[in-house]
Structures are given as structure tokens and as C-alpha cells.
N, C-alpha and C positions, 0 to 999 in steps of 0.2 A: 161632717167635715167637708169644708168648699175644695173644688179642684183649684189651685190657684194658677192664673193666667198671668206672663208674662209680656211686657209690653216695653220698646225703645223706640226712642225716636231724636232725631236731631230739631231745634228749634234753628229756623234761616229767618232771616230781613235784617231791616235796619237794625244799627246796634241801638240807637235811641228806643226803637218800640221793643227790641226782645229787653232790655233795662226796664221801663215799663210793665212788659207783661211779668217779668221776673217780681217787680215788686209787688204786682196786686195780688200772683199767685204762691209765690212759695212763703214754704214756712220764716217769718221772721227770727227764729232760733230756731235751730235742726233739735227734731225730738227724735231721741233713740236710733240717732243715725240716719233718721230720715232729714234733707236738706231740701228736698224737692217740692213738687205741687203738693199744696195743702189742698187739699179739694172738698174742705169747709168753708173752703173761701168761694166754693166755684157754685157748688152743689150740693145743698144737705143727701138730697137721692139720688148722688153718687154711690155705687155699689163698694164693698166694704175693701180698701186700699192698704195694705200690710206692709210694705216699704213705696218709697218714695225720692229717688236719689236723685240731684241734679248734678253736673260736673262740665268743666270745660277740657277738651281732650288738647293735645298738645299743639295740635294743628285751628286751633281756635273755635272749635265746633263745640255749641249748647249743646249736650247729649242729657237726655232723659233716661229714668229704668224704673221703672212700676211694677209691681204686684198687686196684684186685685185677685179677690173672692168673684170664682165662676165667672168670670167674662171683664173685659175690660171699660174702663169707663169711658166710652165714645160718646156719650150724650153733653158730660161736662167738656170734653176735650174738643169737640166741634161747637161748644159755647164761648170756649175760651178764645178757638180760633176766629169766632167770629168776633167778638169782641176787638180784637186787635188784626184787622181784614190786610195790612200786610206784613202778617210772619206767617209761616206756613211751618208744619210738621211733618219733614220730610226723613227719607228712610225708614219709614214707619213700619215696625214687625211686631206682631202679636200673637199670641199663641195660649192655647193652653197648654202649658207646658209636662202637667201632670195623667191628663190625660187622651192627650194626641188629638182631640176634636174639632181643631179647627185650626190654621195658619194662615196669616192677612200680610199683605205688606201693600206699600201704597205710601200715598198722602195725605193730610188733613189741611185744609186752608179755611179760607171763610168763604163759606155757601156752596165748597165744593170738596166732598167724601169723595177719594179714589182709592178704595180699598179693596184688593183682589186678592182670592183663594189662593194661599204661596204653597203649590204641591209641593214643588222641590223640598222647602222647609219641612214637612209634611212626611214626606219619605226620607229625609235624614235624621226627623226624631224618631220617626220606625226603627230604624237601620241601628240607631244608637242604646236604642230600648231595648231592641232584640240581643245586641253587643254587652248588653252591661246584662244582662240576665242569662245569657246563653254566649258564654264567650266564645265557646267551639264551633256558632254557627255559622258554616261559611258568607261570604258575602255577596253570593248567590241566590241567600235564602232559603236557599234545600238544606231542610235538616236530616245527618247521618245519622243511619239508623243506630238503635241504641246500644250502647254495649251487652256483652252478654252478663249476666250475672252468675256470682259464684256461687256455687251453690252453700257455703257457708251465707251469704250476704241474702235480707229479703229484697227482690226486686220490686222497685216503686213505678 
């Protein structure tokens, strides 16, 4: 089973070319919810993409939301952005979100990847993982030592 990586980003430029990049990449009818990049259109050896949402937020901003199997598809997405050299993908956050290995944030444009190690992001899935699994743990990250056990009860 793939860890599946979590991926957003805003699309910026003109409205003519992001209209443009909108028709050559997304899905011409949304399947199964997905509205977003078809990335059959981009790249057969794009890594395997499990939703695919596109939307515009109230404030007028192209927002993107991707799921991909194990890693995200940077190889299409810096194809796409070069194809179309001015829109850029900005706000760009990526993650694995299932198993904490990695956090990017940055840019995508044409000819120029700015994508840097987002610790922050990084220690809030920590912080959130340890929270949803150990809700007594303070958030200090010292965990208090255990309760004692009854002696009816076996201690785990």
C-alpha cells in the first residue's frame, strides 16, 4: 500500500494563459470528483494520482489539491509549468502526509524549481500525529510516566 503524499498550490498569471493552461490540463468532465489536472494529458509516467481537485476560492485564486502515490508529481508539474513560462505555482506545499517524510514548500515556474524543506510544516504533523494518538501528551513532548496498574487489570 503507497504512502500517499499531499500536494496544494495556487496557479498565478495572466487570466488568458491560466484559461489556456486550464484547457489543455484538466479533466474535460470531472471523474469521481476529480475536476482537476488530468495528468494523462501531461505525462503517462506520472506517478499514480488518486484525487485531483481544482477550484477557485472566493478571493479569486486557482487553488489546486492532489494526491499522489509515494511522492508527488514534480516531473509533470515543472513540464506543465514550462509549457506555459508565464504562470507560476505558487504557495506550493507538499507533504507526505501519511508518513511524515518529507515537507516542501516553494514555487514552481518555468525553468525555475524553488522548493525548500518546510520544517515548520514538518513538526506540526509531528505535534498533530502524536496529538491524535496520544491525546494526554503534553505539548512539551514529555511523556508522563504511566499510570499504575490495578492489579485486577493486565498492564500493556
Amino acid at each position: 500500500m503507497p504512502n500517499w503524499t499531499y500536494t496544494s498550490f495556487k496557479l498565478t498569471g495572466p487570466d488568458a494563459d491560466i484559461e489556456r493552461f486550464k484547457q489543455a490540463y484538466l479533466y474535460a468532465e470531472p471523474i469521481d470528483g476529480d475536476n482537476g489536472i488530468d495528468f494523462s494529458r501531461v505525462d503517462e509516467e506520472t506517478p499514480s494520482v488518486r484525487l485531483s481537485v481544482y477550484q477557485v476560492d472566493p478571493e479569486g485564486h486557482h487553488d489546486f489539491y492532489l494526491s499522489s502515490a509515494n511522492t508527488f508529481p514534480r516531473e509533470a508539474l515543472v513540464k506543465m509549468a514550462n509549457q506555459f513560462p508565464t504562470i507560476a505555482m505558487e504557495d506550493f506545499h507538499a507533504g507526505d502526509g501519511e508518513g511524515g517524510g518529507f515537507f516542501l514548500k516553494g514555487s514552481i515556474r518555468a525553468g525555475a524549481v524553488d522548493l525548500v524543506r518546510d520544517d515548520e510544516a514538518m513538526r506540526d504533523w509531528f505535534r498533530q500525529m502524536d496529538a491524535a494518538h496520544e491525546p494526554d501528551l503534553p505539548l512539551d513532548g514529555i511523556r508522563p510516566p504511566p499510570p499504575l496498574a490495578k492489579e485486577d487489570e493486565f498492564p500493556f
